[in-house]
C-alpha positions as CSV (number, residue, x, y, z in Angstrom):
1,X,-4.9,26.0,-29.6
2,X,-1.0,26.5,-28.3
3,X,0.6,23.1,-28.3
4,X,3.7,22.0,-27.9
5,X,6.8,22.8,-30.3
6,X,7.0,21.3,-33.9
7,X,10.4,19.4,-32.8
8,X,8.4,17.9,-30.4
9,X,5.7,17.1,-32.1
10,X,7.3,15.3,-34.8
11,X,9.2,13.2,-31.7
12,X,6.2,12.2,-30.3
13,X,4.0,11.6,-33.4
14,X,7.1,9.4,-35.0
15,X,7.6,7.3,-31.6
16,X,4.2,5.9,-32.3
17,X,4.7,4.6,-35.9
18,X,5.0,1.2,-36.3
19,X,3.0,-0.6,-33.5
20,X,0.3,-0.7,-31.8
21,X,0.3,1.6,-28.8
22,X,-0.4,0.7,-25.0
23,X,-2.0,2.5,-22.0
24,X,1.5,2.8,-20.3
25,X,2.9,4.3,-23.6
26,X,0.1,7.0,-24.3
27,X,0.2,7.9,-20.1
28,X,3.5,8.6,-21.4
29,X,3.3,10.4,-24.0
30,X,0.8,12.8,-22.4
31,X,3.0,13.5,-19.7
32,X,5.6,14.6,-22.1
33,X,3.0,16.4,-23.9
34,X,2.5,18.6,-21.1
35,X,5.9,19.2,-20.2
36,X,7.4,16.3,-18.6
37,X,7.7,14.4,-15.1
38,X,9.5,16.8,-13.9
39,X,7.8,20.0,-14.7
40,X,5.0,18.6,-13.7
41,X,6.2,18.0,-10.1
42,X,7.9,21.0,-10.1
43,X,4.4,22.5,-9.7
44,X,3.1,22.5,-6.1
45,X,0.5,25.5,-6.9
46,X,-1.6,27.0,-9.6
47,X,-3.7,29.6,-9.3
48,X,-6.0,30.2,-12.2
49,X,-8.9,33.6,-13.0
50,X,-11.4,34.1,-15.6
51,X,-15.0,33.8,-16.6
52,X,-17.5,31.0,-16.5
53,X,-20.3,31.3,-17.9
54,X,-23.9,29.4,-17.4
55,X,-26.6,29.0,-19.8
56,X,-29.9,27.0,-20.9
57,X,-32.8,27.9,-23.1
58,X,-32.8,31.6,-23.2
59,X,-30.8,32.0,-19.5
60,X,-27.1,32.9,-19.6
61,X,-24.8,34.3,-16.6
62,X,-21.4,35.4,-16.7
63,X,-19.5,35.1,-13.3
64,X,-15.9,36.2,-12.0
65,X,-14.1,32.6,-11.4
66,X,-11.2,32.0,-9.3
67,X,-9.4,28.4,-8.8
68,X,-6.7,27.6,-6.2
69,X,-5.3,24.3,-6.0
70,X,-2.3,23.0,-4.3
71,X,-0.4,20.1,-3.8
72,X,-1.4,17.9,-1.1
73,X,-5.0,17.6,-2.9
74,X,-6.2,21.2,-1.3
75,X,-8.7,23.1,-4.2
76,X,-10.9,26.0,-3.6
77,X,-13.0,27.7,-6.7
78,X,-14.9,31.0,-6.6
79,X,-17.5,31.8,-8.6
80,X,-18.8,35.7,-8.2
81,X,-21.8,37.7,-8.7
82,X,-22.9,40.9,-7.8
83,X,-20.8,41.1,-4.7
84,X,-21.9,37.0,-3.8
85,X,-19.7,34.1,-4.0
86,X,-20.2,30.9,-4.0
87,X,-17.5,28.8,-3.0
88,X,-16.3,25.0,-3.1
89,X,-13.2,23.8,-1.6
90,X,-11.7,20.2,-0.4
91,X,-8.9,20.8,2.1
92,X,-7.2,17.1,1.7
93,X,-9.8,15.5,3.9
94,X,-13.4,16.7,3.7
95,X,-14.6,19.3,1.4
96,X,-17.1,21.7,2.2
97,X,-19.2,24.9,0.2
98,X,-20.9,28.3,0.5
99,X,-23.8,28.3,-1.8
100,X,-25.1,31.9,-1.6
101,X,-27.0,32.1,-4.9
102,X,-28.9,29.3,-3.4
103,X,-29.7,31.7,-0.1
104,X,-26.7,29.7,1.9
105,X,-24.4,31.8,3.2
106,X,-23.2,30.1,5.6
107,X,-20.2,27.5,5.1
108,X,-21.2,24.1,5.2
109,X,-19.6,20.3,5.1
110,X,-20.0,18.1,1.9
111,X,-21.3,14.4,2.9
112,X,-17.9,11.9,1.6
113,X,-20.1,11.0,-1.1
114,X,-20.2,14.2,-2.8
115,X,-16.9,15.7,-1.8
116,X,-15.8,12.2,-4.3
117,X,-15.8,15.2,-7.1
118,X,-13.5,17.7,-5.2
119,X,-11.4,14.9,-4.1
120,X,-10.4,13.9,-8.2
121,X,-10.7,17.0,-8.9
122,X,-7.4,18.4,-6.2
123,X,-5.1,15.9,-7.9
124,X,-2.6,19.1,-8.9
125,X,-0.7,16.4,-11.3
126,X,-4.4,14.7,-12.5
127,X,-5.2,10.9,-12.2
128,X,-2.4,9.4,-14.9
129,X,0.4,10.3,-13.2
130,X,1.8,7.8,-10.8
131,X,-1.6,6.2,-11.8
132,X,-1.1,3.1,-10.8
133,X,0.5,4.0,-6.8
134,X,-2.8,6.2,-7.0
135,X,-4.8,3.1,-7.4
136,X,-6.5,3.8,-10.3
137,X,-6.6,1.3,-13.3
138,X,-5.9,2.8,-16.8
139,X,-6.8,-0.1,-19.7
140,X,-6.5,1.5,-23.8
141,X,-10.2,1.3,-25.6
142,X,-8.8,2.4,-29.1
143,X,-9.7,5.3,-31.2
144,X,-13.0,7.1,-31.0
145,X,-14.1,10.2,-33.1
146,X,-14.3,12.9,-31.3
147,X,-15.5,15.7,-33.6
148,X,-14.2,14.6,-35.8
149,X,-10.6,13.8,-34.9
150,X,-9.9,9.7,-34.1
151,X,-8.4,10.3,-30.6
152,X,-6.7,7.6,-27.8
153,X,-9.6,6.5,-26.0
154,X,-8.2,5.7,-21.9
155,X,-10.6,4.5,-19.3
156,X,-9.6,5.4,-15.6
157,X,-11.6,3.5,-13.3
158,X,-10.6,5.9,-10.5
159,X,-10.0,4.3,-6.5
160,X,-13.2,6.0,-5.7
161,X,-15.3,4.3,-7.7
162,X,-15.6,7.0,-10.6
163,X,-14.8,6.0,-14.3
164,X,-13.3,8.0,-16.6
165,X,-13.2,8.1,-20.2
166,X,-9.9,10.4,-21.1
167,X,-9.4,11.0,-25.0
168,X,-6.4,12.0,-26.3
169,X,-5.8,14.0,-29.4
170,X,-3.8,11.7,-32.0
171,X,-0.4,14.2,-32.7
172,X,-0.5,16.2,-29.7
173,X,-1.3,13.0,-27.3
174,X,-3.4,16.1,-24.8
175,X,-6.8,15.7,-23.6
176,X,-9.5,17.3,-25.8
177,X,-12.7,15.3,-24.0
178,X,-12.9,14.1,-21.0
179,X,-16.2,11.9,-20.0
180,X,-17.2,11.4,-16.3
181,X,-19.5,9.1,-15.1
182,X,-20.3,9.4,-11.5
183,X,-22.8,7.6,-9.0
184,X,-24.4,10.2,-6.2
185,X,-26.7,8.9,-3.8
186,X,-27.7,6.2,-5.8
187,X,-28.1,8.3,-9.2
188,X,-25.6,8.2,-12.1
189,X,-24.7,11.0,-14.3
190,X,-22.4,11.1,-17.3
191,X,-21.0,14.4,-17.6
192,X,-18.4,15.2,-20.8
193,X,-16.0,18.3,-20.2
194,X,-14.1,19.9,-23.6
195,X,-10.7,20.7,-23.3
196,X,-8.8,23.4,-25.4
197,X,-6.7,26.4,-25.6
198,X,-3.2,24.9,-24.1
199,X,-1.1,27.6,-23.5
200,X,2.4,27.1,-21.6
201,X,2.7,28.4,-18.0
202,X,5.6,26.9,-15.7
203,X,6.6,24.3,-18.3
204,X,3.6,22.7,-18.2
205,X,0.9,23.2,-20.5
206,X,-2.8,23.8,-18.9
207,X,-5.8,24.1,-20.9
208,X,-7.4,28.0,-21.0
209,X,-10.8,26.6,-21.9
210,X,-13.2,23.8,-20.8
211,X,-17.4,23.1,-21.7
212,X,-19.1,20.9,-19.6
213,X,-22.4,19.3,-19.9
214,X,-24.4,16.1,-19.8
215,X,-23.6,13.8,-22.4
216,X,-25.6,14.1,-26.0
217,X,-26.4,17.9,-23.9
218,X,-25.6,21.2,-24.7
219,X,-22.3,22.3,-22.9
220,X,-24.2,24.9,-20.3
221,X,-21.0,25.6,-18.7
222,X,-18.1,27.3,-20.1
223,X,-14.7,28.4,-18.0
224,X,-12.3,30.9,-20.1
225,X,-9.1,31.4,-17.9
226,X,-7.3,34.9,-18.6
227,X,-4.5,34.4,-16.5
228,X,-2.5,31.5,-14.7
229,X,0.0,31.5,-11.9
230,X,1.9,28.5,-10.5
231,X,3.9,28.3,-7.9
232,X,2.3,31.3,-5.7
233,X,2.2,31.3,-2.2
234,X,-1.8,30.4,-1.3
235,X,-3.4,30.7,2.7
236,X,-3.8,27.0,4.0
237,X,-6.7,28.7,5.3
238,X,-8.3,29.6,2.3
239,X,-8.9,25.5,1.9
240,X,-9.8,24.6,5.2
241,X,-13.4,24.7,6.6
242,X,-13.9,28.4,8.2
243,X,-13.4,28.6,11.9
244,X,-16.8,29.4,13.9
245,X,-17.1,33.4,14.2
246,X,-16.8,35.1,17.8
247,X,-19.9,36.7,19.1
């Protein structure tokens, strides 16, 4: 995992020492941890491609993967197959989805309720920054092994409704877990996503690799990025819903 510099390390490690830490203080000290306020605004797109990868039991698929996100809460991802993709994207407002593996080819609108994801998800700087003018709530729950590393334990009861359980490694003060619990038409899941793999790109630090499953679950899917770009010019269009073709 590429982390941040020993000098800075050391800083942030050392500014803990010596009293008990608050929610305020580790939302700090993640911040710096990836780069700082202003690196992190500096950023007003990223575009990101690699592999995901899905398995269960004895079924496992590799697909092409492609994520655009740009300020202004605007995401698209790709994932491709055998000359298919399937697409998600939230264009600020609604978010909508091409699902051809699931023999829909055609574009179609996400209900409110499940563009909730899409909408957390198109927060470029994430939910602790400017947490509080986001409306979120961010309360300190202690340490919590995580694989055996005791790391910060935040919850983020996000505006939307959605909870978040964001664990932060003890010397580097980035995420290495973060737990999701989300209600869909009336059903709740708990989904946990590992974090790893930082690796510098703008002056921020983004993580290269994520595993995602259902909590106490086997981590089915797995993103590997190969190569990050920030700051790139991306079509508007690419995030809003596709205009109706001409006959």
């Amino acid at each position: 995992m590429l982390l941040r510099p020993l000098g800075a390390l050391l800083a942030l490690a050392l500014s803990s020492v010596g009293h008990a830490l608050t929610a305020d203080e580790l939302v700090q000290k993640n911040i710096e941890a990836r780069g700082g306020i202003d690196a992190i605004r500096a950023v007003n797109s990223v575009k990101s491609t690699g592999r995901m990868n899905f398995s269960g039991g004895d079924f496992s698929v590799d697909l092409g993967f492609v994520s655009m996100n740009e300020r202004g809460n605007k995401l698209r991802t790709e994932a491709s197959l055998q000359g298919l993709t399937q697409v998600s994207a939230y264009d600020g407002k609604e978010g909508w989805s091409i699902q051809p593996f699931q023999g829909r080819r055609d574009p179609e609108r996400m209900s409110a309720e499940d563009a909730k994801g899409m909408q957390v998800e198109s927060d470029i700087d994430g939910p602790l920054v400017d947490w509080k003018a986001k409306g979120h709530k961010v309360s300190y729950l202690g340490l919590e092994d995580v694989d055996g590393t005791e790391a910060h334990k935040l919850k983020v009861e996000l505006a939307n409704g959605d909870v978040q359980y964001r664990y932060l490694d003890p010397d580097y003060f980035l995420e290495i877990r973060v737990t999701s619990i989300v209600k869909r038409r009336g059903i709740e899941s708990e989904i946990e996503t590992e974090l790893g793999n930082y690796e510098n790109v703008g002056g921020v630090y983004w993580p290269f690799a994520s595993e995602s499953g259902p909590k106490g679950g086997p981590r089915g899917q797995k993103i590997i990025v190969e190569k990050a770009e920030v700051n790139v010019d991306i079509d508007d269009a690419l995030f809003a819903f596709p205009a109706a073709k001409t006959p």
